[in-house]
C-alpha positions in Angstrom: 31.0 -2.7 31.2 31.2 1.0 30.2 27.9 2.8 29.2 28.5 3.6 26.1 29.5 -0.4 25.2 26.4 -1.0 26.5 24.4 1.1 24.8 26.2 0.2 21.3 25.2 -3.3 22.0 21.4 -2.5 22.9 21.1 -0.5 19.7 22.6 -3.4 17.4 20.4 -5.6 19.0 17.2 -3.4 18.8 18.3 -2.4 14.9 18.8 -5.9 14.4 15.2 -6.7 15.8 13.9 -3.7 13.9 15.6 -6.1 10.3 14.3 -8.8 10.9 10.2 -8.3 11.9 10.4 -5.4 9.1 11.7 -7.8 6.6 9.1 -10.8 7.5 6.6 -8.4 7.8 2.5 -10.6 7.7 1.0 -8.6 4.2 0.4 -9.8 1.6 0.5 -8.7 -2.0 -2.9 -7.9 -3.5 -2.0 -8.9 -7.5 -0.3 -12.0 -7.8 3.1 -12.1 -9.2 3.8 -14.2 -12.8 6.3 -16.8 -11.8 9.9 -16.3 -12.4 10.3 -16.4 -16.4 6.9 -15.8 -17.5 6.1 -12.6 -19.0 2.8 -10.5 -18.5 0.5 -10.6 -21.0 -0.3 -6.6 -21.0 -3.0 -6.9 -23.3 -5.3 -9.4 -21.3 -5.0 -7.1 -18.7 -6.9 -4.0 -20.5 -10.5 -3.2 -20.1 -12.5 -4.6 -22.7 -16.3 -2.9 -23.3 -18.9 -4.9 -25.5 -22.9 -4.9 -26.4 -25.3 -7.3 -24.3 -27.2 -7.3 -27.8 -24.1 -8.2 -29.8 -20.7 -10.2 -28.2 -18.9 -9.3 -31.0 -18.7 -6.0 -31.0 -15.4 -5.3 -28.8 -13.8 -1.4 -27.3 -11.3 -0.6 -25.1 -13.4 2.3 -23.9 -17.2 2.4 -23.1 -19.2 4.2 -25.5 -22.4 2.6 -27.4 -22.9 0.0 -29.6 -22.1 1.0 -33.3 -24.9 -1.5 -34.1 -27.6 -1.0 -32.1 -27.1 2.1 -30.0 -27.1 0.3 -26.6 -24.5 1.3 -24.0 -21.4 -1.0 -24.0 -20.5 -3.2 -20.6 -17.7 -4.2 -19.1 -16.6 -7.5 -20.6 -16.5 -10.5 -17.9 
């Protein structure tokens, strides 16, 4: 066999390698994906602030409680 056959066939076989194990690679994503056909609901996913005092007061940025004065929280 000539050299440079050779070395054509060990490259296509370490590129090859290289395909496969990148393309199976062990990592997971960290957000899950919606299925295939749901939408995202963008607004669940926003940050919503409210008072410990008073559940019904609602933000999308902290700032303090237009009833009592208390800092707002993150919502659970």
């Amino acid at each position: 066999m000539k050299a440079s056959t050779k070395f054509g066939m060990i490259a296509a076989a370490a590129l090859l390698a290289f395909a496969v194990l990148n393309g199976t690679g062990c990592q997971q994503s960290s957000t899950p994906t919606p299925p295939v056909g749901q939408a995202t609901n963008v607004a669940s996913q926003t940050v919503q602030y409210t008072c410990s005092m008073h559940p019904d007061v609602l933000q999308e940025k902290p700032g303090k409680c237009p009833k009592c004065g208390m800092d707002l929280i993150v919502k659970k």
